[in-house]
N, C-alpha and C positions, 0 to 999 in steps of 0.2 A: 348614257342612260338609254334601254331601249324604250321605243315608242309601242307605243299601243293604239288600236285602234276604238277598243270602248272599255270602260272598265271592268264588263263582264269578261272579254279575253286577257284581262291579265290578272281576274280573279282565277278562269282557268287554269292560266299559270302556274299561280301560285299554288294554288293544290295540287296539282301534277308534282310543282316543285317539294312542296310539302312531305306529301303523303311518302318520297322517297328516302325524306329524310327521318321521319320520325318511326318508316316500320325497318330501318336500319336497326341491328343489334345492338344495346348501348346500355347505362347504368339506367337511366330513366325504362327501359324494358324489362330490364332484371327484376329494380326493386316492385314493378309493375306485377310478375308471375307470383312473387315471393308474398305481396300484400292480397292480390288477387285467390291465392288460398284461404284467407278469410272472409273476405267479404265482396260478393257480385259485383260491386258498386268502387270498389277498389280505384278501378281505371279511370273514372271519372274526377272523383278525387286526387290523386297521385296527379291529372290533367290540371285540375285546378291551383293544385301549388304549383306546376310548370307554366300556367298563367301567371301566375304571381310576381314573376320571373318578368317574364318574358312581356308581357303589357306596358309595363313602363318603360322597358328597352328598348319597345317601338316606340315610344314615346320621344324620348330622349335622343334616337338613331334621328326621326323626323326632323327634332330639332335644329339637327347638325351634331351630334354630341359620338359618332359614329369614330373621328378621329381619336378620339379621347381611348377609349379601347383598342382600338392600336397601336398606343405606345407602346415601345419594347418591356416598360416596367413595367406598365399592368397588367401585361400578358406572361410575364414571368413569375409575378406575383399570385395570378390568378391556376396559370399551371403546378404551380407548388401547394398551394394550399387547397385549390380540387384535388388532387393525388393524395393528399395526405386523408380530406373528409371520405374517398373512397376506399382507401383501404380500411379506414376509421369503422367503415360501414361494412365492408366484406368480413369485417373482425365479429360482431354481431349475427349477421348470416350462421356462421360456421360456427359459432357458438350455440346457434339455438339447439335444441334438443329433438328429437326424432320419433316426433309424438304428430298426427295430422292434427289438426285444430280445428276447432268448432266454430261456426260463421259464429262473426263476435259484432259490437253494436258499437263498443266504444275505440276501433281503431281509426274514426273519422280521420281526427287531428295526425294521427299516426301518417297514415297515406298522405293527407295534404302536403306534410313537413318531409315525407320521403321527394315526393314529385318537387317538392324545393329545392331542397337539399343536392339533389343526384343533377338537377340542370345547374344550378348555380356553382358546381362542384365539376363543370365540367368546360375544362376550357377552349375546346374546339364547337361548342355550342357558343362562345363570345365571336370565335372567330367567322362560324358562319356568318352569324347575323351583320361583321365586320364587312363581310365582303358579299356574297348571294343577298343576305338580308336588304343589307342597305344599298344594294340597286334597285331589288322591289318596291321597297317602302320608298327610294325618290321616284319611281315609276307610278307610286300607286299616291303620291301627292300631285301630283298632275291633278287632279278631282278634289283635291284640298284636306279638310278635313273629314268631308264622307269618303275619301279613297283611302285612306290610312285605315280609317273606322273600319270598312269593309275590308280593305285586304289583312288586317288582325283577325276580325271574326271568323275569315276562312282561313287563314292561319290553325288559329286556333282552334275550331272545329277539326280540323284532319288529327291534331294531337288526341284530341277529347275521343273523336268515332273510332280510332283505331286502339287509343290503350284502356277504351271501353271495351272492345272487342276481346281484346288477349286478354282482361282480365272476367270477363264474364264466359269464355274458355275454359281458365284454369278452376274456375269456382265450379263450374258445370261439372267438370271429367275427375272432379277429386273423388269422387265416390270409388273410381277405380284406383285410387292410390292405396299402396300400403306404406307403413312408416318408414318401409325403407329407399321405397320409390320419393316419396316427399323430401326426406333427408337428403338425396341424391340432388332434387332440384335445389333444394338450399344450398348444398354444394356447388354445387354449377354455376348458382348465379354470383351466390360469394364469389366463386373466381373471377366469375368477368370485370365484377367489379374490384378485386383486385390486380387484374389484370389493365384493368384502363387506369388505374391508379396508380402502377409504377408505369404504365408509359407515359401517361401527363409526368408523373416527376425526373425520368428519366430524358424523355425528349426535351423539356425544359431545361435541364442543367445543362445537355447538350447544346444547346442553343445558345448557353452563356459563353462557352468555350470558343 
């Protein structure tokens, strides 16, 4: 475990460490752009289901419960059936129609259950937290239970400011879209997230072999 000197420098840390990981390319950014065409407020939401997630994992990581995610089976399990809910989702994307849309009130629930769905669908976000994660959070229990507290809420803060960002972005610049610019990003993101969905199922099977 590394040591720290106070736990303002390995709140540091952790945001440096953070902020790399979540302005990474990934399904949680896609469905990010793609909800972010409706509504300014998108990213905050899509954030909030990725807490959802991810609050009790620290929870549980603190615990000790860290090894339990590491088993071969759970991580084969969780690789097949993330692959499968992303391409579930890239199938949607590329279906929608190619029309810009109007800022709308009731896709709250929409964006929470996206920022759920797309982390808990993604099996190399277990693995983080398996191995970078749970050296920070045994780092950040040094300070007990205000050092977990604190190193989640900066955690979680860099998810929140940054796919706050991208998505009050995209809500911003849609004036310049036309329907076929729009369509194009639907496209796009549908692929990625097709794209990380055959390789979670692909790198998984391989992994059985």
């Amino acid at each position: 475990m590394t040591e720290y000197g106070s736990l303002f420098s390995l709140l540091v840390t952790v945001t440096a460490i953070s902020l790399t990981g979540v302005m990474a390319p990934g399904p949680v950014t896609a469905v990010t752009i793609t909800k972010g065409a409706t509504r300014r407020e998108a990213g905050a939401l899509v954030a909030l289901g990725h807490g959802i997630i991810e609050m009790p994992l620290i929870i549980l990581i603190g615990l000790g419960f860290a090894t339990v995610l590491a088993v071969p089976e759970v991580r084969v399990a969780v690789g097949l059936a993330g692959g499968a809910v992303l391409l579930w989702m890239s199938i949607g994307l590329l279906r929608t129609k190619e029309q810009i849309p109007a800022e709308r009130r009731e896709v709250r629930g929409g964006c929470v259950l996206a920022g759920l769905t797309t982390t808990a669908a993604n099996p190399y976000w277990f693995v983080w937290w398996v191995t970078v994660g749970a050296t920070l959070v045994a780092s950040a229990s040094m300070w007990g239970l205000v050092g977990i507290v604190a190193f989640a809420l900066a955690h979680w803060a860099c998810d929140l400011g940054w796919l706050s960002f991208l998505s009050w972005g995209v809500f911003t610049s849609r004036r310049f879209w036309t329907p076929r610019i729009y369509r194009g990003i639907l496209v796009a993101c549908g692929i990625v997230l097709a794209g990380f969905g055959v390789y979670f199922i692909v790198s998984t099977a391989a992994s059985l072999l």
